[in-house]
PDB file of N, CA, C and O in Angstrom:
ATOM      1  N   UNK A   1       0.823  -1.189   0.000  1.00  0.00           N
ATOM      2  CA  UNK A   1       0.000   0.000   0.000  1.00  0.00           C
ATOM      3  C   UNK A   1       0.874   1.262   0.000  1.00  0.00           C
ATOM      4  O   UNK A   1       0.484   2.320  -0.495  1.00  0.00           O
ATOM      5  N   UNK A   2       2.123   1.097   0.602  1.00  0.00           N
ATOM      6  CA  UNK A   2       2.748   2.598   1.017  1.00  0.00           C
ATOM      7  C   UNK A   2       3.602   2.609  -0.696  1.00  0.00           C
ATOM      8  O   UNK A   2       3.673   3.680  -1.297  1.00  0.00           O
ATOM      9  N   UNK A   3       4.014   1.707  -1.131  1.00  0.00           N
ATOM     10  CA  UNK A   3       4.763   1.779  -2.554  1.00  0.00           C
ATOM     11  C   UNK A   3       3.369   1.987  -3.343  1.00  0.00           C
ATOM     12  O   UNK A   3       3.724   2.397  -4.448  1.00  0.00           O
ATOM     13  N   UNK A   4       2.283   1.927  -3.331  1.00  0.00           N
ATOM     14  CA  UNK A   4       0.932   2.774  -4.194  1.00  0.00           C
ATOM     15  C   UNK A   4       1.267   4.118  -3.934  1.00  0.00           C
ATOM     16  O   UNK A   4       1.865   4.795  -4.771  1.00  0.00           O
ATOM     17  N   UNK A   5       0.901   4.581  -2.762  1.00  0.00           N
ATOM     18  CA  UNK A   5       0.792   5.740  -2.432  1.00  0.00           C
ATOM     19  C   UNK A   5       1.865   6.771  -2.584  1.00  0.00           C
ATOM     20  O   UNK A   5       1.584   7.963  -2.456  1.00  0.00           O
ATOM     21  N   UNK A   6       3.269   6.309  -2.892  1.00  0.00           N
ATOM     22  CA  UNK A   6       4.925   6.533  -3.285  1.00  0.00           C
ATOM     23  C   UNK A   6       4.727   6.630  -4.579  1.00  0.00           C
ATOM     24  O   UNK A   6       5.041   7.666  -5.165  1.00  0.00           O
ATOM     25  N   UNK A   7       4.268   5.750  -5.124  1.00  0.00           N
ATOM     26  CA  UNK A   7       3.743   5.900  -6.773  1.00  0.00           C
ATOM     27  C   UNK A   7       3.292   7.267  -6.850  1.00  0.00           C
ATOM     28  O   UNK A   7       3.902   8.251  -7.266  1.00  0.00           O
ATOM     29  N   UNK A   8       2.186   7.175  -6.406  1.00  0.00           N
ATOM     30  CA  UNK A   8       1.440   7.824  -6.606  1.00  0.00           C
ATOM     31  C   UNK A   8       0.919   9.690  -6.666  1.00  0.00           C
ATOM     32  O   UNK A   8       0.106  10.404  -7.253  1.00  0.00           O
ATOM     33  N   UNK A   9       2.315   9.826  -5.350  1.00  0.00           N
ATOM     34  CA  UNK A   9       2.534  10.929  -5.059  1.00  0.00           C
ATOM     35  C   UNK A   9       3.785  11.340  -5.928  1.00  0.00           C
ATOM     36  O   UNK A   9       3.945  12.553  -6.060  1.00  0.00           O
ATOM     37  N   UNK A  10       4.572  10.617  -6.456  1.00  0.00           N
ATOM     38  CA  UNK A  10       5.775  10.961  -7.560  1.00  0.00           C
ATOM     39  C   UNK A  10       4.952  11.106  -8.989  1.00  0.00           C
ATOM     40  O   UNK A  10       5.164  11.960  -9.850  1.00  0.00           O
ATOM     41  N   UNK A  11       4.021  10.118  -9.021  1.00  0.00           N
ATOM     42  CA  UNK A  11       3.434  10.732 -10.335  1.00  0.00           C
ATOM     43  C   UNK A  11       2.963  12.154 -10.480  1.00  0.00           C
ATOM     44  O   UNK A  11       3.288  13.096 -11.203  1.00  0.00           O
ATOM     45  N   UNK A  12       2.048  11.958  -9.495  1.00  0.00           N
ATOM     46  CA  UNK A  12       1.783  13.521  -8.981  1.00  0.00           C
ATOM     47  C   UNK A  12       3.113  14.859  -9.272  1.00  0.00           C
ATOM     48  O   UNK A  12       2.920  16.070  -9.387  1.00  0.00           O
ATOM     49  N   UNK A  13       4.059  14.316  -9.311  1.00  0.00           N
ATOM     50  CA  UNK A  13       4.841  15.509  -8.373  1.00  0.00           C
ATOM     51  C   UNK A  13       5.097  15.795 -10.095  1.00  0.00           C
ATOM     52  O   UNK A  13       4.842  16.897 -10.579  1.00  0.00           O
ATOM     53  N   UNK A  14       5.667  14.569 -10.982  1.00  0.00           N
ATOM     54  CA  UNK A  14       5.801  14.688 -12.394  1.00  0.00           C
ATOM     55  C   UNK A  14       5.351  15.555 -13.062  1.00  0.00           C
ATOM     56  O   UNK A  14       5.974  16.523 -13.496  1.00  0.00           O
ATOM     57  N   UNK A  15       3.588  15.167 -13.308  1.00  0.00           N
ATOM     58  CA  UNK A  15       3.081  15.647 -14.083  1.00  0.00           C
ATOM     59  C   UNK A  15       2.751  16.965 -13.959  1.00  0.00           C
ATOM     60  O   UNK A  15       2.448  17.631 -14.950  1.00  0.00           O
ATOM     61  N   UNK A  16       2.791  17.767 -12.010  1.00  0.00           N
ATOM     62  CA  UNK A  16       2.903  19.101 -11.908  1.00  0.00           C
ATOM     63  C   UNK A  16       4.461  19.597 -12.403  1.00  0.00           C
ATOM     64  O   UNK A  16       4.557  20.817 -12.534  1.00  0.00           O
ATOM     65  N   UNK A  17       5.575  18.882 -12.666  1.00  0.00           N
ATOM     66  CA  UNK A  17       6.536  19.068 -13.427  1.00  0.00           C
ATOM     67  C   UNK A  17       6.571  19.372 -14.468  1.00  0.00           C
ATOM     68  O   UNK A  17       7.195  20.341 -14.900  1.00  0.00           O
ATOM     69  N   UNK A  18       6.044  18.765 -14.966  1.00  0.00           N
ATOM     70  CA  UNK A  18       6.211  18.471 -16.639  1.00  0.00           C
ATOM     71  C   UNK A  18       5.011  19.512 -16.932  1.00  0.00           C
ATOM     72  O   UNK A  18       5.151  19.870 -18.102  1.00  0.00           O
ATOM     73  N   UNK A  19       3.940  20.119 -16.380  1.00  0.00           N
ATOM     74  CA  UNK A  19       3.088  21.481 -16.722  1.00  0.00           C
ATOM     75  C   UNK A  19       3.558  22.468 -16.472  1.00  0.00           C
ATOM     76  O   UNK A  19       3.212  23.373 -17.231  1.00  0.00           O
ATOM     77  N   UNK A  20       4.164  22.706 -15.785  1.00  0.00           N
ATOM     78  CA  UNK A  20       5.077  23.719 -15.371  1.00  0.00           C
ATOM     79  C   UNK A  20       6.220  24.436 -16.206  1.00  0.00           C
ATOM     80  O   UNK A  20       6.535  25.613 -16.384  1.00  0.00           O
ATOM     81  N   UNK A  21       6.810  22.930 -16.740  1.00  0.00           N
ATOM     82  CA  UNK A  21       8.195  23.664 -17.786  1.00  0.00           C
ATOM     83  C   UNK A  21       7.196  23.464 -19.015  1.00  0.00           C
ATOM     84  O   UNK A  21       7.388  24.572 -19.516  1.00  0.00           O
ATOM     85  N   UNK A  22       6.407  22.952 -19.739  1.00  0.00           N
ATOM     86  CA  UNK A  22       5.635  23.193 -20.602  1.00  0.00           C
ATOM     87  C   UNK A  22       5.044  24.827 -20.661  1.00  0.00           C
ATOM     88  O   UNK A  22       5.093  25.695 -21.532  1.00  0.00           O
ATOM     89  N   UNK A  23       4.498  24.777 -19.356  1.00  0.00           N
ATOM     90  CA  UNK A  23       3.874  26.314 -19.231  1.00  0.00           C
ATOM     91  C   UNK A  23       4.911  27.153 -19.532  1.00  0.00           C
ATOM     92  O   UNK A  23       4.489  27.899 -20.415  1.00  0.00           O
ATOM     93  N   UNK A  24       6.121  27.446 -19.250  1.00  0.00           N
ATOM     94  CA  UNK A  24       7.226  27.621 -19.423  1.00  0.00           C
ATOM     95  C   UNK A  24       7.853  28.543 -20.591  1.00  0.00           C
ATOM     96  O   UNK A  24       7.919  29.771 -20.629  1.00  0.00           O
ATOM     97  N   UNK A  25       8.408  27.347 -21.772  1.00  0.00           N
ATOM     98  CA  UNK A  25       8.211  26.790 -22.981  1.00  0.00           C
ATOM     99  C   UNK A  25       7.060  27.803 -23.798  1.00  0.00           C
ATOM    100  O   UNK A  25       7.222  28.750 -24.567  1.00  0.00           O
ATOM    101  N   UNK A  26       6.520  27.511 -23.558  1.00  0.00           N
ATOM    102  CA  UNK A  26       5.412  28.353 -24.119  1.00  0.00           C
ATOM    103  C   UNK A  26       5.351  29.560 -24.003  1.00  0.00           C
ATOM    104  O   UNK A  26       4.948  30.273 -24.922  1.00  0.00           O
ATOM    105  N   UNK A  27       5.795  30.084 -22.690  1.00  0.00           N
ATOM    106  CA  UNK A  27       5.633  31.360 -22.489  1.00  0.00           C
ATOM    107  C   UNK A  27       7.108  32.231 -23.334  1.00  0.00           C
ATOM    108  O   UNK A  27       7.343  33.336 -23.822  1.00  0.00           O
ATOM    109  N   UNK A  28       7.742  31.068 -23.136  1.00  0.00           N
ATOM    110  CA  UNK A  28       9.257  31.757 -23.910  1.00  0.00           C
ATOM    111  C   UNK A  28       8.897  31.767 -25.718  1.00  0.00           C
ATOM    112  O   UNK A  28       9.094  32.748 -26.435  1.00  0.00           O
ATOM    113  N   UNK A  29       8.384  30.545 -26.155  1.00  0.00           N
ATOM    114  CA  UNK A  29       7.841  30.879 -27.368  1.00  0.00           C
ATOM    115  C   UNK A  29       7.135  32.012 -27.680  1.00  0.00           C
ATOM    116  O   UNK A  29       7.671  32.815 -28.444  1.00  0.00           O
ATOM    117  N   UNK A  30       6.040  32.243 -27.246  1.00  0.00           N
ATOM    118  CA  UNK A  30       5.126  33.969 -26.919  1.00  0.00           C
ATOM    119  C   UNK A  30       6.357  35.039 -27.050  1.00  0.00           C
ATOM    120  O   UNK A  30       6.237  35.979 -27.836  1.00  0.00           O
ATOM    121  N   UNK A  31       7.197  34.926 -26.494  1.00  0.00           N
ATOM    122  CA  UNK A  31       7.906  36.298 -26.070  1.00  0.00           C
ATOM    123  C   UNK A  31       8.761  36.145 -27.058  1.00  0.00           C
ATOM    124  O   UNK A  31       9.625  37.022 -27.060  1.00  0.00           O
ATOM    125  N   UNK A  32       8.869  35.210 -28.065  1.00  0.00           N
ATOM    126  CA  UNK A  32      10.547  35.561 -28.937  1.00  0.00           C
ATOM    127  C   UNK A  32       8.975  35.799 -30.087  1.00  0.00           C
ATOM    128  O   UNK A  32       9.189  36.815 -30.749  1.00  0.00           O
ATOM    129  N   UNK A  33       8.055  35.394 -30.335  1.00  0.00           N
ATOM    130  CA  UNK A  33       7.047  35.739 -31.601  1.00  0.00           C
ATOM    131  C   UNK A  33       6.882  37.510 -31.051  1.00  0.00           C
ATOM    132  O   UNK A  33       6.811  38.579 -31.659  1.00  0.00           O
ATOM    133  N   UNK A  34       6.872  37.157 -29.752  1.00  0.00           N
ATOM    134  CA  UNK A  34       6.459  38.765 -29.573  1.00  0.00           C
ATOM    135  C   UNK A  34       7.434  39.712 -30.317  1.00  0.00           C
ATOM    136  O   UNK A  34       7.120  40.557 -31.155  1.00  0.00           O
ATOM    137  N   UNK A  35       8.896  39.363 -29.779  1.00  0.00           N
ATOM    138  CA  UNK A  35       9.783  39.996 -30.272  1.00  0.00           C
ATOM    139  C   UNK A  35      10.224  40.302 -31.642  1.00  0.00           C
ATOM    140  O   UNK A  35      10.747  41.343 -32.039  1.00  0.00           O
ATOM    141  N   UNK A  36       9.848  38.924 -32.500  1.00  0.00           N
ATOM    142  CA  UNK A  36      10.400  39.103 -33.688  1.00  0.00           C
ATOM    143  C   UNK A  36       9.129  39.763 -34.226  1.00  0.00           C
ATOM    144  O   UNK A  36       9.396  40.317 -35.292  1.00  0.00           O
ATOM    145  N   UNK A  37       7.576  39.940 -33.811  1.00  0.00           N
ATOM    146  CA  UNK A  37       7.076  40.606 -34.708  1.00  0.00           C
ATOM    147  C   UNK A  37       7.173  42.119 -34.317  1.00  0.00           C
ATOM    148  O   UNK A  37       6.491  42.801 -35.083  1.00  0.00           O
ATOM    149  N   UNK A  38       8.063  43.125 -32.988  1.00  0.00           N
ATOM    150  CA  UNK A  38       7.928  44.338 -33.267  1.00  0.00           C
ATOM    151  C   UNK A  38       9.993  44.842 -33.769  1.00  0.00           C
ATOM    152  O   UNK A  38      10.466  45.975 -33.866  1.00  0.00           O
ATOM    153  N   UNK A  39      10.545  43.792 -33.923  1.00  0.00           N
ATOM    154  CA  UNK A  39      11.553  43.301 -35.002  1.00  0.00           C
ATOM    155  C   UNK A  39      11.251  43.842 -36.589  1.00  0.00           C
ATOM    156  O   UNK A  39      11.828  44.648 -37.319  1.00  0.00           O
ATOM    157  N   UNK A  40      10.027  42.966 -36.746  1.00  0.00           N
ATOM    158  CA  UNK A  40       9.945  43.318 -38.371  1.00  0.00           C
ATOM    159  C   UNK A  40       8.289  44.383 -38.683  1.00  0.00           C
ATOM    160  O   UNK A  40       7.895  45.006 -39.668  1.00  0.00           O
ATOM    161  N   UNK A  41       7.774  44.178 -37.458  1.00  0.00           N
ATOM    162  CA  UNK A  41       6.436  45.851 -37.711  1.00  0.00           C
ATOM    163  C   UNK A  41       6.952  47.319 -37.531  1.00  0.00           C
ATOM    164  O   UNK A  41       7.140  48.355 -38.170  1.00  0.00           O
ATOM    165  N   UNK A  42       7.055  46.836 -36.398  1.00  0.00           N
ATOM    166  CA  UNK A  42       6.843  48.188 -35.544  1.00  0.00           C
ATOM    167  C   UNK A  42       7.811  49.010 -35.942  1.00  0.00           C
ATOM    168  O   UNK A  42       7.634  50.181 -36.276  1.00  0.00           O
ATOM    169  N   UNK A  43       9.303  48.178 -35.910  1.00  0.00           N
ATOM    170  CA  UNK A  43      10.439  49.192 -36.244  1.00  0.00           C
ATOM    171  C   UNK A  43      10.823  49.745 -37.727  1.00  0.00           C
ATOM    172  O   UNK A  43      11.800  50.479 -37.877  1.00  0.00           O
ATOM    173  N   UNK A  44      10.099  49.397 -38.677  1.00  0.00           N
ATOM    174  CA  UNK A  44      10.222  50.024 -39.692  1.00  0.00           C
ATOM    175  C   UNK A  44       8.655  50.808 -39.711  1.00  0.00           C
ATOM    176  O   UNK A  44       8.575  51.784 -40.456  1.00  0.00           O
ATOM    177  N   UNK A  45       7.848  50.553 -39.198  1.00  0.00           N
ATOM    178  CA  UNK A  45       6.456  51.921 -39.452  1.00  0.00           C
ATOM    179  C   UNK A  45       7.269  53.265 -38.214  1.00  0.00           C
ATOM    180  O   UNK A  45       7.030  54.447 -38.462  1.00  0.00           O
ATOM    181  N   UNK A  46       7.899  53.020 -37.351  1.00  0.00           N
ATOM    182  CA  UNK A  46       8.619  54.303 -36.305  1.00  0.00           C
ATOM    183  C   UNK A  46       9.789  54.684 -37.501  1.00  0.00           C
ATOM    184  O   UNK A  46      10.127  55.866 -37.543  1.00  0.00           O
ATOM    185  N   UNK A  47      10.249  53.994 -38.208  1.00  0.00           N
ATOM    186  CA  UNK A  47      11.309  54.668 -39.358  1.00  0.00           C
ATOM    187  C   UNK A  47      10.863  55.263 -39.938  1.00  0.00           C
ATOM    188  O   UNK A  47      11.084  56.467 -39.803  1.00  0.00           O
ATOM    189  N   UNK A  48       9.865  54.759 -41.046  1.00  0.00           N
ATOM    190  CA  UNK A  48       8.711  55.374 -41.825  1.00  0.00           C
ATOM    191  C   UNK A  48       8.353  56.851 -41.662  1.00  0.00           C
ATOM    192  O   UNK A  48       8.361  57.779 -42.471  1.00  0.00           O
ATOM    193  N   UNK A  49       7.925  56.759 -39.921  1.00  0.00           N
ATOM    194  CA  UNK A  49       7.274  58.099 -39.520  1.00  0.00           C
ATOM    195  C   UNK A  49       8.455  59.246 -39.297  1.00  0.00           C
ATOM    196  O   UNK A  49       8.412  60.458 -39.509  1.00  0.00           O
ATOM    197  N   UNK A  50       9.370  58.527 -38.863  1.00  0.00           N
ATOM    198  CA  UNK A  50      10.391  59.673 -38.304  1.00  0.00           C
ATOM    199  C   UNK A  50      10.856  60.092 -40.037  1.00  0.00           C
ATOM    200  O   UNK A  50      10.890  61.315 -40.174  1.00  0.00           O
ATOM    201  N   UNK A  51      11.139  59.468 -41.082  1.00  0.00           N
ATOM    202  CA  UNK A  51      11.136  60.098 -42.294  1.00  0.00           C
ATOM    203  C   UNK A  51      10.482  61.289 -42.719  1.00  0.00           C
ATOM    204  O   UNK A  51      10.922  62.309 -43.250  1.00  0.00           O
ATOM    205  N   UNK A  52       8.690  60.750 -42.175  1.00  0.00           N
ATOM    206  CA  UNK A  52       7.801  61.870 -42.709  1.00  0.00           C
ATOM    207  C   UNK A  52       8.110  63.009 -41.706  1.00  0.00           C
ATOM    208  O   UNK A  52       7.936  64.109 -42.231  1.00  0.00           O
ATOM    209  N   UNK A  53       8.397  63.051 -40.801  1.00  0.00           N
ATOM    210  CA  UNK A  53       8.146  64.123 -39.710  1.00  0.00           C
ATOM    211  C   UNK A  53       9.806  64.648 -40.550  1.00  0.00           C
ATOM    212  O   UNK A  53       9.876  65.871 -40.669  1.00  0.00           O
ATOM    213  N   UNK A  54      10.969  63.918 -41.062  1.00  0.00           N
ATOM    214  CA  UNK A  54      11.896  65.161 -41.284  1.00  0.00           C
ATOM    215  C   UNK A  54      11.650  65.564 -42.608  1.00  0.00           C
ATOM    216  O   UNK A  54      12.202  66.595 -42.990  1.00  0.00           O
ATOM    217  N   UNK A  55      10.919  64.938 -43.383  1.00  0.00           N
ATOM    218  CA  UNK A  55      10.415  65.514 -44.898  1.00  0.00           C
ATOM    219  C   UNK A  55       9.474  66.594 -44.566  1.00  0.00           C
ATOM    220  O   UNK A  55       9.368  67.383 -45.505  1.00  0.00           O
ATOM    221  N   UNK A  56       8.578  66.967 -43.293  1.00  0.00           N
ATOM    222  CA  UNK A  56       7.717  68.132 -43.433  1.00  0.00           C
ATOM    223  C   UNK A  56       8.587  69.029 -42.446  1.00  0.00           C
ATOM    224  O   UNK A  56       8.073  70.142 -42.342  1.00  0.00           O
ATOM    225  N   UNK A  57       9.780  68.885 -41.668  1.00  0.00           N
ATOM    226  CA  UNK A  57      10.357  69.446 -41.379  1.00  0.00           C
ATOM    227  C   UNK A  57      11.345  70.467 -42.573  1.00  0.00           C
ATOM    228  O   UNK A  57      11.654  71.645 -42.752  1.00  0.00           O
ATOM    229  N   UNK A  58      11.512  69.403 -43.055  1.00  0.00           N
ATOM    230  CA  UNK A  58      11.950  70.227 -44.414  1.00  0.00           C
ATOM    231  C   UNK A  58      11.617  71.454 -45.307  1.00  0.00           C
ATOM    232  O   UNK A  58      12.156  72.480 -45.723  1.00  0.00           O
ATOM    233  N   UNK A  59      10.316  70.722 -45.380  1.00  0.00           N
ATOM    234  CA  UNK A  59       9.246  71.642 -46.041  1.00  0.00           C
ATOM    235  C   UNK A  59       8.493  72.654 -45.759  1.00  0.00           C
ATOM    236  O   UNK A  59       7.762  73.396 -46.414  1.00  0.00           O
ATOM    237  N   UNK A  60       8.911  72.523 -44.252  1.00  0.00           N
ATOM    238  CA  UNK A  60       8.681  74.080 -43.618  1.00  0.00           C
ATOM    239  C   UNK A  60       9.436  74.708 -43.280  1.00  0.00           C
ATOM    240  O   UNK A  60       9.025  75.824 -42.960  1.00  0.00           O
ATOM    241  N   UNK A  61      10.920  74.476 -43.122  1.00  0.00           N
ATOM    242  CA  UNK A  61      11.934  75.637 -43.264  1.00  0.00           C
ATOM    243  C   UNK A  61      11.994  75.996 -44.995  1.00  0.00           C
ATOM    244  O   UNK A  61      12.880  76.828 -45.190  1.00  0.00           O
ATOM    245  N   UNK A  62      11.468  75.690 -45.956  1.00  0.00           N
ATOM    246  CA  UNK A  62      11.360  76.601 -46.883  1.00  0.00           C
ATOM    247  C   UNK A  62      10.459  77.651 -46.843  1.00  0.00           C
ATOM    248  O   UNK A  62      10.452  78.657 -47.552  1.00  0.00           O
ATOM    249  N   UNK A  63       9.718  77.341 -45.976  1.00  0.00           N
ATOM    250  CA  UNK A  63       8.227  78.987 -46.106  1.00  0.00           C
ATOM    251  C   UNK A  63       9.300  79.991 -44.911  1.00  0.00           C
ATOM    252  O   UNK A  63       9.943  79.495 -43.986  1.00  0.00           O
ATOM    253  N   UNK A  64       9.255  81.122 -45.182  1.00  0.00           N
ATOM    254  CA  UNK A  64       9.505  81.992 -44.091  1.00  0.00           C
ATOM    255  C   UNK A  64       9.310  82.066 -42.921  1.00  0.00           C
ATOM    256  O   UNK A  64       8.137  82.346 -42.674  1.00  0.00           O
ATOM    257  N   UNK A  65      10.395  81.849 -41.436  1.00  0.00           N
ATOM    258  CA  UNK A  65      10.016  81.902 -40.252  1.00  0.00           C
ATOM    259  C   UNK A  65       8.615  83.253 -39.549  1.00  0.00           C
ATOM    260  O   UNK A  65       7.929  83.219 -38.528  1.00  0.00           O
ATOM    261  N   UNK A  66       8.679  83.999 -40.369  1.00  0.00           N
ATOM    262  CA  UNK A  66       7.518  84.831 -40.363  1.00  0.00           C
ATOM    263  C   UNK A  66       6.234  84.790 -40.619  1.00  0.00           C
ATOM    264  O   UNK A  66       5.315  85.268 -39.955  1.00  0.00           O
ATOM    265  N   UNK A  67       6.189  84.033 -41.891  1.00  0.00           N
ATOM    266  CA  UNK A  67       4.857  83.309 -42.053  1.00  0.00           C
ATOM    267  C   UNK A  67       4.124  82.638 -41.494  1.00  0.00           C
ATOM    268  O   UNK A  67       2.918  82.761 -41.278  1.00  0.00           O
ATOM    269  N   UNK A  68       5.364  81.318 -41.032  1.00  0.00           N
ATOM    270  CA  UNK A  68       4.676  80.556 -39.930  1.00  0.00           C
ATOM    271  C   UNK A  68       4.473  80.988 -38.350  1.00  0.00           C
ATOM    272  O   UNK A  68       3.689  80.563 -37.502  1.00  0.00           O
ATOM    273  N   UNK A  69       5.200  81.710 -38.313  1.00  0.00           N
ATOM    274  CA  UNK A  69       4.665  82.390 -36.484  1.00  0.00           C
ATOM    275  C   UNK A  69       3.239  83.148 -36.670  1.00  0.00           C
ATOM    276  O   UNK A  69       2.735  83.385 -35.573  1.00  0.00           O
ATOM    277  N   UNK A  70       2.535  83.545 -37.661  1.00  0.00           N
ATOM    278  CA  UNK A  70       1.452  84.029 -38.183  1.00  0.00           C
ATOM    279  C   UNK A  70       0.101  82.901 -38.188  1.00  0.00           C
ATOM    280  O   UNK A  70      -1.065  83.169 -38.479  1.00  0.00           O
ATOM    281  N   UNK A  71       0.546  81.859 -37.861  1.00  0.00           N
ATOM    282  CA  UNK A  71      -0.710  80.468 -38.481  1.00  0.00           C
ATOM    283  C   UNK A  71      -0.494  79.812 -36.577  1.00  0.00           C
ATOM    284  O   UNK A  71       0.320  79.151 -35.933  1.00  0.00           O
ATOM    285  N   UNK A  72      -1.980  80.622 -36.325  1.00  0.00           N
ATOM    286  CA  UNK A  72      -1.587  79.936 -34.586  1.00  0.00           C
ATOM    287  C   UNK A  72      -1.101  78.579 -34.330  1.00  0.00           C
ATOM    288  O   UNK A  72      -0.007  78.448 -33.780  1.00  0.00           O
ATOM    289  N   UNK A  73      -1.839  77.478 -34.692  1.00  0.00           N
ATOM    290  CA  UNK A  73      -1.350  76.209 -34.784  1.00  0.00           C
ATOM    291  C   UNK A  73       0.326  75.537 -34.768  1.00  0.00           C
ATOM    292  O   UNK A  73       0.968  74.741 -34.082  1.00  0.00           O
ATOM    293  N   UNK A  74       0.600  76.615 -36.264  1.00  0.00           N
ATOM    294  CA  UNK A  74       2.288  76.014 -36.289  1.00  0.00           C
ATOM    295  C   UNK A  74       3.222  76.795 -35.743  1.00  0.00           C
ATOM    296  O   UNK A  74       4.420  76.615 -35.964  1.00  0.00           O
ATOM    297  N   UNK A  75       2.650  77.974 -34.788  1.00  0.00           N
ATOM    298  CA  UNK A  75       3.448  79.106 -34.239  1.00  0.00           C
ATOM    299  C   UNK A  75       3.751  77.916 -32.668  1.00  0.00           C
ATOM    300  O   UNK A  75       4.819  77.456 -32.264  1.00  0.00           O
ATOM    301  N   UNK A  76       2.718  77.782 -32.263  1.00  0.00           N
ATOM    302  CA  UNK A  76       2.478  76.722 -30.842  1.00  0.00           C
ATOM    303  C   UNK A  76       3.559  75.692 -31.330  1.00  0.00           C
ATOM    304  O   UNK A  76       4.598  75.499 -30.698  1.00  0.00           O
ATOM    305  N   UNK A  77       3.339  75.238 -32.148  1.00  0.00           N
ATOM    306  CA  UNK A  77       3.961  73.977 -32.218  1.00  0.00           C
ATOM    307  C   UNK A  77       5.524  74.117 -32.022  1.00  0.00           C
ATOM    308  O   UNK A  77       6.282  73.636 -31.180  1.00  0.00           O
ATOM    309  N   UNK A  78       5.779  75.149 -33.361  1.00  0.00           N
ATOM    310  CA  UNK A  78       7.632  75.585 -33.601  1.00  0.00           C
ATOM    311  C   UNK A  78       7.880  76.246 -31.921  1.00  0.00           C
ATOM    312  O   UNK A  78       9.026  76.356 -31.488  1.00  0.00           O
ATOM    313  N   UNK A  79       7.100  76.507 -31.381  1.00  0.00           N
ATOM    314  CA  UNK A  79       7.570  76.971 -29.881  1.00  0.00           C
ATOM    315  C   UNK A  79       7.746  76.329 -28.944  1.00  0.00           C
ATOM    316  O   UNK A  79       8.630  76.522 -28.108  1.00  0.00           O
ATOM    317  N   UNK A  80       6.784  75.312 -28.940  1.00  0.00           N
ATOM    318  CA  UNK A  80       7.103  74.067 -28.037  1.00  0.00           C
ATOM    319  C   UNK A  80       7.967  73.442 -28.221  1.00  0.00           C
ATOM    320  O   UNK A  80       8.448  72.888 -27.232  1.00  0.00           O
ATOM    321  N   UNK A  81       8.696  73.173 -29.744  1.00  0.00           N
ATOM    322  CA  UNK A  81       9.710  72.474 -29.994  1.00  0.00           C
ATOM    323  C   UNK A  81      11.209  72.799 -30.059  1.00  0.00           C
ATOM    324  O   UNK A  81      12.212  72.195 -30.439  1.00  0.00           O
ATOM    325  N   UNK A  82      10.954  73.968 -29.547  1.00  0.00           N
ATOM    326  CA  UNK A  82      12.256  75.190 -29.563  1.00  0.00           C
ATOM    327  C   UNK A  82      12.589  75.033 -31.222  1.00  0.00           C
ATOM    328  O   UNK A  82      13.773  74.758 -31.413  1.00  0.00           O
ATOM    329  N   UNK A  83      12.083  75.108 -31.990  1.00  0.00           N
ATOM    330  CA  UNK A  83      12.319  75.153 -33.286  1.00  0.00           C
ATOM    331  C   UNK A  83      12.802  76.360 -33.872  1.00  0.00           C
ATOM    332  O   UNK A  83      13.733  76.333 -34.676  1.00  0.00           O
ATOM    333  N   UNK A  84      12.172  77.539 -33.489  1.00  0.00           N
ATOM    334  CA  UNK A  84      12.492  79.034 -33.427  1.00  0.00           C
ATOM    335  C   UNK A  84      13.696  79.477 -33.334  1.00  0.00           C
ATOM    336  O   UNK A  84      14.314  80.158 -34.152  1.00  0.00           O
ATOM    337  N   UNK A  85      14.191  78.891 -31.829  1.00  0.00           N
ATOM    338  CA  UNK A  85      15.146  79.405 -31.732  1.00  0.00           C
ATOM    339  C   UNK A  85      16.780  78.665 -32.028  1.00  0.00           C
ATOM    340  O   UNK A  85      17.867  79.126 -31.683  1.00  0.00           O
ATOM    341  N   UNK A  86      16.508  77.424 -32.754  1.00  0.00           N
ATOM    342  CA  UNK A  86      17.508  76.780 -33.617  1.00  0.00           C
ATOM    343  C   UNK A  86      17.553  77.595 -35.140  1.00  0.00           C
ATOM    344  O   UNK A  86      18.650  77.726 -35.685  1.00  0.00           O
ATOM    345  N   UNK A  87      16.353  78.115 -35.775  1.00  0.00           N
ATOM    346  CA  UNK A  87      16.915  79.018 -36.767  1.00  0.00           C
ATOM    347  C   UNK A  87      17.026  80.193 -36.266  1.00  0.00           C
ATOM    348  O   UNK A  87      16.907  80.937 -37.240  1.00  0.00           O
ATOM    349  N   UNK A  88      17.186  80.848 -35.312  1.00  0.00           N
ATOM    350  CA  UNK A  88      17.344  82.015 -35.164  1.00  0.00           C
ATOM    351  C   UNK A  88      18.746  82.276 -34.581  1.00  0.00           C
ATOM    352  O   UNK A  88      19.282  83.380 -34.492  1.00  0.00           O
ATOM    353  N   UNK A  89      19.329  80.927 -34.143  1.00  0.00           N
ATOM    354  CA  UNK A  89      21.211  81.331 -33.905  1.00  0.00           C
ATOM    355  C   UNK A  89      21.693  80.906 -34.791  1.00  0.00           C
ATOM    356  O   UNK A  89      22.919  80.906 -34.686  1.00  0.00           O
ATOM    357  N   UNK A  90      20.926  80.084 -36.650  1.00  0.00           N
ATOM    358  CA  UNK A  90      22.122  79.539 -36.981  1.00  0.00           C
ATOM    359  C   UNK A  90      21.911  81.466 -38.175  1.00  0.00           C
ATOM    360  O   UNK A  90      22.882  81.845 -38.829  1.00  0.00           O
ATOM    361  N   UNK A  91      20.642  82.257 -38.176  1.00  0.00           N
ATOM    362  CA  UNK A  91      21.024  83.417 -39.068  1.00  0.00           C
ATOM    363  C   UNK A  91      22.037  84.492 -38.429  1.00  0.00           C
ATOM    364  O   UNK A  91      22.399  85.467 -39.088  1.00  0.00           O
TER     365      UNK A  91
END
């Protein structure tokens, strides 16, 4: 009876073993899919954007710093970003 119950409690102890590193396993699988998909999404749509943001950066140091301090919206903005006063030490 006591070699049943020895059985029985090692099987036990196993199969909470063997769910455990399974659970495991799995969770490490999750986290490298996680990884490789902001690997190949995420980090080229944040490239993408930081492109567009220096292509309209661009495109607004061609209009006159005067013009735009005139258009409330992009006056706020070039001010918050100290933008102003990076063209105004390099004239």
């Amino acid at each position: 009876m006591r070699d049943l119950v020895s059985s029985f409690s090692t099987s036990i102890q196993a199969e909470f073993q063997f769910r455990t590193e399974r659970k495991i396993a799995i969770f490490i699988v999750y986290l490298i899919v996680v990884l490789i998909a902001f690997i190949v999404f995420w980090l080229p749509f944040l490239n993408g954007l930081n492109f567009q943001i220096y292509k309209t950066k661009l495109m607004l140091m061609i209009i006159p710093l005067e013009v735009l301090i005139k258009i409330k919206n992009v006056g706020k903005v070039l001010q918050s970003q100290s933008f102003m006063t990076q063209n105004t030490k390099k004239n």
